[in-house]
C-alpha positions as CSV (number, residue, x, y, z in Angstrom):
1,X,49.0,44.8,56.9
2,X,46.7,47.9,56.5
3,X,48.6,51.2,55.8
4,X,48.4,53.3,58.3
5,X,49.1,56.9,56.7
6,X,47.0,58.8,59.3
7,X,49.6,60.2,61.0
8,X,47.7,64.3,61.4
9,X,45.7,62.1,63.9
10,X,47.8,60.2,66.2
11,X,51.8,59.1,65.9
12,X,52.4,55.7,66.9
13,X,54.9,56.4,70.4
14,X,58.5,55.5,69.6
15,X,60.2,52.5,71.1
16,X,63.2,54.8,72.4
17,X,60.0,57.5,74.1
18,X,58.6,54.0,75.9
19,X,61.5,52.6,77.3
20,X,62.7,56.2,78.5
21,X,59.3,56.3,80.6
22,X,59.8,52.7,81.5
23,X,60.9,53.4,84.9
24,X,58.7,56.5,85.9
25,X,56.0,53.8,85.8
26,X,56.9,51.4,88.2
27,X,60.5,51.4,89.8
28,X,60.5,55.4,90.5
29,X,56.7,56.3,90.7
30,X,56.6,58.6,93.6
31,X,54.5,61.9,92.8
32,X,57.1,65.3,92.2
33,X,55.9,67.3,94.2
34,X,56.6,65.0,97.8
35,X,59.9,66.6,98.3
36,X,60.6,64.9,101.9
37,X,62.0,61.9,100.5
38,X,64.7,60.7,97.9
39,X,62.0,59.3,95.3
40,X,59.8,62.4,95.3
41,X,63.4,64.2,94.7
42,X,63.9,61.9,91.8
43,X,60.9,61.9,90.3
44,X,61.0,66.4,90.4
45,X,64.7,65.9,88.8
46,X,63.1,63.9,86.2
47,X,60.3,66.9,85.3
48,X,63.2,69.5,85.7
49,X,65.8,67.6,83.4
50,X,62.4,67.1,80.8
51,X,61.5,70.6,81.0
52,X,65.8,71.9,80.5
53,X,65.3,69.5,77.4
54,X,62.1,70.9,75.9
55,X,63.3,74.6,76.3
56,X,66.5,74.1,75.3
57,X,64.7,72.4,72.3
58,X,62.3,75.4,71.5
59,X,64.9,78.3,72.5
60,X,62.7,79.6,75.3
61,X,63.0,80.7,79.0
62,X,62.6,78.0,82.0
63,X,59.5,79.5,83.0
64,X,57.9,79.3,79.9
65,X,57.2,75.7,79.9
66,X,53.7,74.8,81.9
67,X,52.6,71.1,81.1
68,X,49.7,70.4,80.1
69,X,47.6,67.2,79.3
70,X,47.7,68.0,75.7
71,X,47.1,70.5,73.0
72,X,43.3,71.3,73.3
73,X,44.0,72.2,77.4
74,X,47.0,74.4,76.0
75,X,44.7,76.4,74.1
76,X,41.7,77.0,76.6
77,X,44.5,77.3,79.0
78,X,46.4,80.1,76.4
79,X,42.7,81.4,75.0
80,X,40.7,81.7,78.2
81,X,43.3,82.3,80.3
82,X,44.7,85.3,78.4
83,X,40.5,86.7,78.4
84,X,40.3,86.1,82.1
85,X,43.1,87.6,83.2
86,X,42.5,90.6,81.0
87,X,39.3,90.8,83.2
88,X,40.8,90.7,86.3
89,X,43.1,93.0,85.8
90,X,40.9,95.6,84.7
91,X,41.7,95.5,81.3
92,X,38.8,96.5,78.5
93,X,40.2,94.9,75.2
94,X,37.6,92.3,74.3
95,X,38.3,91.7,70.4
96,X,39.8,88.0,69.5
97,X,41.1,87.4,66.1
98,X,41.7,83.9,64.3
99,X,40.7,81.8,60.8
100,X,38.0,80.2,59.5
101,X,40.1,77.2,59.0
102,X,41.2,76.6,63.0
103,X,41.0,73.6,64.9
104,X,38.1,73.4,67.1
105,X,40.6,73.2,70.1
106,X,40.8,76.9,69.5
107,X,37.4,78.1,67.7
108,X,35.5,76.6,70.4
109,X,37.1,78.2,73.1
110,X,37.0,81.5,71.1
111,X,33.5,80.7,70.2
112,X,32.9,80.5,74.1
113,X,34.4,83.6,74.8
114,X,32.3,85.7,72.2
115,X,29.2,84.1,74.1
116,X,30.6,85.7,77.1
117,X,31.2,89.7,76.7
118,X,33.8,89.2,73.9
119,X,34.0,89.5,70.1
120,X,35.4,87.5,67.5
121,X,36.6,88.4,64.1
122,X,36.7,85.2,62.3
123,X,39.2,85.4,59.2
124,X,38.3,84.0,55.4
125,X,41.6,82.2,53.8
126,X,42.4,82.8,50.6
127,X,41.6,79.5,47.9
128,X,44.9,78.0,48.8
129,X,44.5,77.9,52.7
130,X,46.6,80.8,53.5
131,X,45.8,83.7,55.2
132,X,45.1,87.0,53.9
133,X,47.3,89.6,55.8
134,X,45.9,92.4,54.8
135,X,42.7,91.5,55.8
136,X,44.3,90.6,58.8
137,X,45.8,93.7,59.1
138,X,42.7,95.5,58.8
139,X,40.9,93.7,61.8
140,X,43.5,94.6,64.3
141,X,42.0,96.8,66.2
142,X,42.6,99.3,69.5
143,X,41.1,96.7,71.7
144,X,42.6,93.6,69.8
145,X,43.4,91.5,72.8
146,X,44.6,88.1,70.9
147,X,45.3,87.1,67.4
148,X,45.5,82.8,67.4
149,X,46.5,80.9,64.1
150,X,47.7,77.5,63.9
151,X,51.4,77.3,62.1
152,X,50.2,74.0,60.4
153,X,46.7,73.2,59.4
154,X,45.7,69.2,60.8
155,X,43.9,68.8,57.6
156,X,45.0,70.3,54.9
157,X,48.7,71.0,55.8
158,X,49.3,74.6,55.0
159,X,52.4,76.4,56.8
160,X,51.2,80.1,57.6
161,X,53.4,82.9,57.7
162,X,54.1,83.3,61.5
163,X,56.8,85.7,61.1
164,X,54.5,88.0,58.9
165,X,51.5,87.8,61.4
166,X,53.4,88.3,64.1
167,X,55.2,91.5,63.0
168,X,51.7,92.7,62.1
169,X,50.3,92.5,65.5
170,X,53.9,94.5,66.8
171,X,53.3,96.3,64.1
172,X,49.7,97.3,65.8
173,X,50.9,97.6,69.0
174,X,53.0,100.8,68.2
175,X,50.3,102.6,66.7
176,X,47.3,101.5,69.1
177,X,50.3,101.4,72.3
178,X,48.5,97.9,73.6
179,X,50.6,94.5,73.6
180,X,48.5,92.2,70.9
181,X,49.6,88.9,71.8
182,X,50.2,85.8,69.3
183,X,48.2,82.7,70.0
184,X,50.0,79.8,67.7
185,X,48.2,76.1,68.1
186,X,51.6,74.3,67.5
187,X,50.5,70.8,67.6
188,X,50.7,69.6,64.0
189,X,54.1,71.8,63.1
190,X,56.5,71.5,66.3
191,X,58.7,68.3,65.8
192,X,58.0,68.8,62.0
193,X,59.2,71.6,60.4
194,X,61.5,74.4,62.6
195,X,59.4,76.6,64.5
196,X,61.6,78.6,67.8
197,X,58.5,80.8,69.6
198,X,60.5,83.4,70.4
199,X,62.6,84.2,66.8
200,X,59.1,83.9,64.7
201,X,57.5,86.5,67.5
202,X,54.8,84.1,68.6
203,X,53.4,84.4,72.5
204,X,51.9,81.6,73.3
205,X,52.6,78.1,71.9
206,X,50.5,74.9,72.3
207,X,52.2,71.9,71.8
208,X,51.0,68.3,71.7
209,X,53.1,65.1,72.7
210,X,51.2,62.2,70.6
211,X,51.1,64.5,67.1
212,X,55.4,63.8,67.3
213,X,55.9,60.4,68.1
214,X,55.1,61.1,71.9
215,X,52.7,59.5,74.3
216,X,48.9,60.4,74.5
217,X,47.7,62.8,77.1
218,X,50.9,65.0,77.9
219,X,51.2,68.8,75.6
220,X,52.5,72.3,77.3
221,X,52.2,75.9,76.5
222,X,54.9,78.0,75.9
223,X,54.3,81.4,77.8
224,X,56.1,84.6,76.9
225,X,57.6,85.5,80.5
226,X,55.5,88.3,81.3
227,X,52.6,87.5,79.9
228,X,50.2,86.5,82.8
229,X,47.0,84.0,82.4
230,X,44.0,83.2,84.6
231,X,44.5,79.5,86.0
232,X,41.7,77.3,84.4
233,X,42.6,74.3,86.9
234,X,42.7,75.1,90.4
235,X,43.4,72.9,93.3
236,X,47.4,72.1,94.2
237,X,48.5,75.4,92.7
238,X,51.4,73.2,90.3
239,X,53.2,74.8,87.3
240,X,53.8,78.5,88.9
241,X,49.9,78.0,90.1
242,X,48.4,78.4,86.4
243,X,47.7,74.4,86.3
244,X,46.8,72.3,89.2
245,X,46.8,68.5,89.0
246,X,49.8,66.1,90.3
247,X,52.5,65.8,87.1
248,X,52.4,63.1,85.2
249,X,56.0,62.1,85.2
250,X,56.1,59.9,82.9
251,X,54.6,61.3,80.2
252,X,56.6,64.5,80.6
253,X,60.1,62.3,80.5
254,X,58.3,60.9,76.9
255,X,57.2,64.3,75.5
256,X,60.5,65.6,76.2
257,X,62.3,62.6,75.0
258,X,60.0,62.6,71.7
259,X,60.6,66.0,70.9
260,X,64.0,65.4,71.1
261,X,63.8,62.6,68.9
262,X,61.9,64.6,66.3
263,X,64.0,67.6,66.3
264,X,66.8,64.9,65.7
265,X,65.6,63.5,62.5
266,X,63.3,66.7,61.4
267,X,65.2,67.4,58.3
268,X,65.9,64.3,57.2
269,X,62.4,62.8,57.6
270,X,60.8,66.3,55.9
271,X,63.3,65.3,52.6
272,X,61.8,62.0,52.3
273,X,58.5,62.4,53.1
274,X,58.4,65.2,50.8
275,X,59.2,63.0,47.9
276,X,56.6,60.5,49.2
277,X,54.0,62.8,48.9
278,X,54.7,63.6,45.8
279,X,55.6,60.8,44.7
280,X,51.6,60.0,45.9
281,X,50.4,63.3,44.2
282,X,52.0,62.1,40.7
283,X,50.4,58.6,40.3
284,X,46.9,60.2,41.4
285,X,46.7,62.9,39.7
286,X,46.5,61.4,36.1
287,X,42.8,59.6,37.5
288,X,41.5,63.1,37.0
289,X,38.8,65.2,38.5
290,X,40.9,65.6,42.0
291,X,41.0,68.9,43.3
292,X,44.5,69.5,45.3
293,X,43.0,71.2,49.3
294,X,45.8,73.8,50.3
295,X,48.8,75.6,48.9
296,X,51.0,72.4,47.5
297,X,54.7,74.3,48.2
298,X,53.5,76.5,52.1
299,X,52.7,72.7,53.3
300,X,53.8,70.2,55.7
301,X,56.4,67.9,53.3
302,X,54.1,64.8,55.1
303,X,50.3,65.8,54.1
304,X,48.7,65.4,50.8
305,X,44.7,66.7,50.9
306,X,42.9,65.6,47.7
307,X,38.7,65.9,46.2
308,X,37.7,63.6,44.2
309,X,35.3,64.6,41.8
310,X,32.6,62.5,40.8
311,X,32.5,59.7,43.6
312,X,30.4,59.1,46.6
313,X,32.3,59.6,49.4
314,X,30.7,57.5,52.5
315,X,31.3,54.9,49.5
316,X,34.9,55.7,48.8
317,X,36.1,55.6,52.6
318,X,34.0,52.3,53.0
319,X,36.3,51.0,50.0
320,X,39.5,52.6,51.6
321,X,39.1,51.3,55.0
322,X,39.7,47.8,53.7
323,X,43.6,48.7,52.4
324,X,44.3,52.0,53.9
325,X,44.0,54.1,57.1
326,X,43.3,57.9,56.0
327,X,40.8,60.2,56.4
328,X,38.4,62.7,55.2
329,X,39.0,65.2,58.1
330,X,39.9,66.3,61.4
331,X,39.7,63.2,64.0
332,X,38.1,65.5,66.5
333,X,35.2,65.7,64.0
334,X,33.1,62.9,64.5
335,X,32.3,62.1,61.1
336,X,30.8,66.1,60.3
337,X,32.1,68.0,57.5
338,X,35.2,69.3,57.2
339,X,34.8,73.1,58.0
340,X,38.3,73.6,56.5
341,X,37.3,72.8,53.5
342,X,33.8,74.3,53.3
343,X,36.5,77.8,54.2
344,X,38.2,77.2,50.6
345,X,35.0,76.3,49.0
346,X,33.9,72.9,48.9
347,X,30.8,71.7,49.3
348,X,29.3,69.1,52.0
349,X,29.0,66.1,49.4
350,X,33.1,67.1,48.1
351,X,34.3,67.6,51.7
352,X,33.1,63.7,52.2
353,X,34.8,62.9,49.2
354,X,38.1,64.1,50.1
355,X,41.0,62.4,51.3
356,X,43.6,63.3,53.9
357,X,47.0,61.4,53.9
358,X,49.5,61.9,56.5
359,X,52.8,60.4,56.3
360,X,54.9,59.6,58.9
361,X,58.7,58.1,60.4
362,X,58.0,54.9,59.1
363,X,55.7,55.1,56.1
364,X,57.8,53.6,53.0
365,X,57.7,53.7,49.4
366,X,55.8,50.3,49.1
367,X,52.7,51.7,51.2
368,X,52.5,54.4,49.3
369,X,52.2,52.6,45.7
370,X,49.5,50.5,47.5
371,X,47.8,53.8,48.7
372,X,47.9,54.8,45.3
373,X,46.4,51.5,44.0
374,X,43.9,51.6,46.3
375,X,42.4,54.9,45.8
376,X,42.8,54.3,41.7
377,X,40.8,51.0,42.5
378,X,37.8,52.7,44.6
379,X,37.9,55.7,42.3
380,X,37.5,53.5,39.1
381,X,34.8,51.3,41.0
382,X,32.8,53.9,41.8
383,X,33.1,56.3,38.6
């Protein structure tokens, strides 16, 4: 059976998240918000006990929680939103900050916004993937509306220093007397390592339900109570009237159940996966030429990013796909180069010769030897 060790991209849904949105399906499927009758009254307990879970989970308020159909509609909601409502309410800040090396969930709407009476400073990481804070302490700015960096890169793993970024955005608040709030794109870190919004300082947190063993199609954003944002759904004025659009029940029982499953076996999993990946790292490495993508020790314990030198890469994957589920990149990138790793320095032909392994719950110690096989094999072929 093919290896599947592409876990950045999608999490297979666990067998306990399923059966707990079994009966949301079928048996109790009446819509939340139809409040005249006992299965509409079920079906809002069921969001309400979901959402008690989830920020009990994260250490955050009740009314911090606004569901969402995934990460990528957290972060237009938390990006856009924020920019909007800075409009409305008469604000003039217009300066964004975030890295080179985001996902495009959040550089495009960014992107969008500097198209549209804003500007963007987009940050250079250093070699290793991390950011440079005092570069990023020199871009914050009087008018510095929003700083957004993910906690964990999708590609090459890297863990960035939330705590430190945040306390230099309160940090610029004193002096310039303007809130700068703390965008963090969650998706790849929350379920993985420990990451509580509120002790690390961070605003606004996108989360994701099928990066952590959730279903497809369900995320949220953790709001800072006080923070206000410009609705980017209108229609049945749902989740405090920043996100229209009938709840989806069951997928909010599974995210909340998944999450609680994750934060269950978080340690546990990280120690083993760890040693996986380097366990992975150490029979690869001796095949030569392989340049390591991201700091090795500020990394997710489940992501390994490799170059290999002197290989054709369309070839290599072609080779891979027969044994092994990985990839070169991003799945949101449609076969383009990785513009993570052009940031630390690779070129187009390396980028499409690199590899991206992500572990997950049920990857063992045999897939990874034939991972390792199977790379060796390809590499050897092709060399």
């Amino acid at each position: 059976m093919l290896a599947y060790l592409d876990h950045h991209a999608t999490t297979p849904c666990d067998p306990a998240v399923v059966e707990a949105m079994a009966p949301w399906w079928t048996e109790q499927f009446a819509n939340p918000a139809s409040r005249n009758y006992q299965p509409g009254l079920l079906a809002a307990a069921a969001v309400q006990n979901a959402r008690s879970q989830i920020v009990a989970d994260l250490g955050v308020q009740p009314e911090s929680v606004i569901f969402t159909s995934g990460a990528t509609e957290a972060n237009n909601l938390a990006l856009k939103g924020l920019a909007e409502a800075e409009i409305e309410s008469g604000g003039q800040r217009r300066h964004l900050v975030t890295l080179a090396t985001e996902h495009r969930a959040v550089l495009d709407p960014l992107r969008y916004l500097a198209r549209h009476g804003f500007e963007l400073t987009e940050l250079a990481v250093l070699p290793n993937g991390l950011i440079n804070l005092e570069e990023l302490a020199a871009a914050l700015r009087p008018d510095t509306l929003l700083v957004s960096v993910m906690a964990a890169n999708n590609e090459i793993g890297v863990l960035q220093p939330m705590a430190e970024i945040a306390a230099l955005c309160h940090q610029a608040e004193s002096s310039h007397q303007k809130t700068i709030h703390l965008h963090c794109d969650g998706a790849q870190a929350v379920g993985h390592i420990p990451l509580q919004p509120a002790d690390l300082g961070v605003d606004l947190l996108s989360i994701s339900g099928h990066k952590l063993y959730g279903p497809k199609g369900i995320g949220a954003l953790v709001v800072k109570p006080g923070i206000r944002l410009a609705a980017q759904l209108h229609g049945g004025g749902q989740e405090q009237g920043v996100r229209a659009g009938s709840l989806p029940v069951p997928l909010i029982v599974g995210l909340a159940k998944a999450l609680q499953l994750a934060l269950a076996d978080q340690q546990l999993r990280s120690e083993r996966l760890g040693e996986l990946r380097d366990q992975l790292w150490r029979q690869l490495e001796p095949l030569g030429d392989l340049k390591l993508n991201g700091d090795l020790a500020a990394r997710l314990p489940h992501n390994l990013n490799l170059t290999v030198g002197g290989v054709d890469g369309a070839r290599l994957h072609q080779l891979l796909r027969r044994k092994i589920a990985v990839s070169s990149g991003s799945a949101c990138s449609q076969g383009s180069p990785s513009h993570v790793l052009a940031a630390l320095g690779r070129s187009r032909q390396e980028a499409g010769a690199s590899i991206r392994f992500g572990l997950g719950r049920h990857t063992t110690a045999a897939e990874i030897s034939c991972a390792a096989v199977a790379v060796a094999e390809a590499i050897r072929s092709l060399r």
